[in-house]
N, C-alpha and C positions, 0 to 999 in steps of 0.2 A: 225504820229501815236500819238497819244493822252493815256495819262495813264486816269486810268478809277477813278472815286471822290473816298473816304474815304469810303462812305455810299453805293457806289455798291458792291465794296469788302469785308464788312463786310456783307452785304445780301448772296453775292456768297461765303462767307465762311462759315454762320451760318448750316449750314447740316452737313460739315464736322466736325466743333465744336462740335457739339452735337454728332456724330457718334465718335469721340474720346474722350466723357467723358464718354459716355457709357461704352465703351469697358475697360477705364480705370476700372471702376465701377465692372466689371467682371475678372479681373487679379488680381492676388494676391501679394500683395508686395515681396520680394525676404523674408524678415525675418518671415514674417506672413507664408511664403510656406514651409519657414527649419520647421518652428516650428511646422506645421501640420504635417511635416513627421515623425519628432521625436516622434509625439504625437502618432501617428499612429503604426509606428515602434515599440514604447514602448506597446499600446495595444497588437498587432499582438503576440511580444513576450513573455507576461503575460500569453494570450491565448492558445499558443504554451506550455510554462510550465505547466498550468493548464492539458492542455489535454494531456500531458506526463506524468505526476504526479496522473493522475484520476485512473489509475487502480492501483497504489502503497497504496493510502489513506486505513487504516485501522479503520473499526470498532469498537471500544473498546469494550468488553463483560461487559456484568452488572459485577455488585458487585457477584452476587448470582451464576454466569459462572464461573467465576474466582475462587471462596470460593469450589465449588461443583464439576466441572468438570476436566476430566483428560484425554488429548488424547494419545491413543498408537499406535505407531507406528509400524508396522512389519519389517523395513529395516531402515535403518540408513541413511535416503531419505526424503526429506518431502514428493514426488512423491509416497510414497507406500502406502499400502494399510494402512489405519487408524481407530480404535474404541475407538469412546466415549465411557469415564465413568461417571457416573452423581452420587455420595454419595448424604447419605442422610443429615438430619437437621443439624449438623454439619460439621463444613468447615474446611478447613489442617489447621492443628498448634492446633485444638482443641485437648482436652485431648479425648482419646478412639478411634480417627483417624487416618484414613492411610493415607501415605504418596501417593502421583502420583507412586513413585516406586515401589512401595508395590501393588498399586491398578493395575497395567498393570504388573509387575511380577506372581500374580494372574491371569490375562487371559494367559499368557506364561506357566505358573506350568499344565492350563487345555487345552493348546494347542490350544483358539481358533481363534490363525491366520490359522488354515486349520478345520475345523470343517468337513470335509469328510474323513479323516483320518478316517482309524479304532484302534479302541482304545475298552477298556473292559466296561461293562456296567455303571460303573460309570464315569462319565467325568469328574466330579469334584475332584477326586482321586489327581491330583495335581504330575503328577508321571514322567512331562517333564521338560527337563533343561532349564534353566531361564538364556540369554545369560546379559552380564554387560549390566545395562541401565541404562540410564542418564537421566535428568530430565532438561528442558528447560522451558522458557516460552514465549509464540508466542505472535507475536504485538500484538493480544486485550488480551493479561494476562494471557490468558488460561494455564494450565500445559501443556507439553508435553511432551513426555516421548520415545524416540528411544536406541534401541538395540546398542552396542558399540561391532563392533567385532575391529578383528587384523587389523591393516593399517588406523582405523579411526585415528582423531586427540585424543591425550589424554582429557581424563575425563573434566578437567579445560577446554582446547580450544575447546570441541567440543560444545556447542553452541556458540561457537561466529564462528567457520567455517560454522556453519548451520545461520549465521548473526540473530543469537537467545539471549535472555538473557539469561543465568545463571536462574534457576527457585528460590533457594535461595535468588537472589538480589533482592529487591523489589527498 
């Protein structure tokens, strides 16, 4: 038997050669492939916080919401029923201004968290009781204003149990 020249086996290997640089050419070194996963992994997770976090993300209210607007709450819930109050050209802290508490203790004095109530021809008579309310302010700044009955948190904790600011802190 006879071994084959230098020059035949380099002819009968040139296909395989080529077919293993190829291949090489398409596999990924080990640290080039951690590092794409990491990459990867770190997106995915970005993603994953972003689209958990997307319905948390709050709005801020203008300047002119915040200064003007007062929401009242019927139940010491944020889940209840709620009415905006919009004042006019002047904004709280102005002189001749009501306060959030003053402005939803007014719909309380005319009752109109049940407006099918019957009641005497004037509505505005002011002639219902007006339970403790409190005064918050909701992530876009807005005032807010819930009824304080027995077994709430006290006065001081109860917006931060409602995870609210204090409407006095700015």
């Amino acid at each position: 038997m006879t071994l084959p020249a230098d020059l035949d086996v380099t002819r009968q290997l040139s296909g395989v050669r080529l077919a293993v640089l190829e291949a090489t050419h398409r596999v990924r070194s080990p640290k080039r492939s951690t590092q794409y996963r990491a990459v990867r992994l770190s997106i995915i997770a970005a993603a994953a916080a972003l689209a958990l976090t997307a319905g948390t993300i709050i709005v801020q209210a203008t300047q002119e919401e915040r200064d003007h607007s007062t929401r009242c709450y019927q139940d010491s819930s944020r889940d209840s029923e709620v009415m905006e109050i919009v004042t006019g050209d002047a904004g709280f802290g102005q002189p001749g201004t009501s306060t959030p508490i003053e402005l939803c203790a007014h719909l309380w004095k005319n009752y109109a968290f049940a407006p099918d109530l019957e009641t005497d021809d004037n509505p505005d008579n002011g002639d219902f009781p007006v339970p403790e309310l409190v005064a918050c302010r909701a992530e876009d700044g807005v005032a807010v204003v819930f009824p304080r009955v027995a077994g709430d948190p006290s006065p001081d904790d109860f917006c931060e149990a409602l995870r609210l600011a204090d409407w006095s802190s700015d």
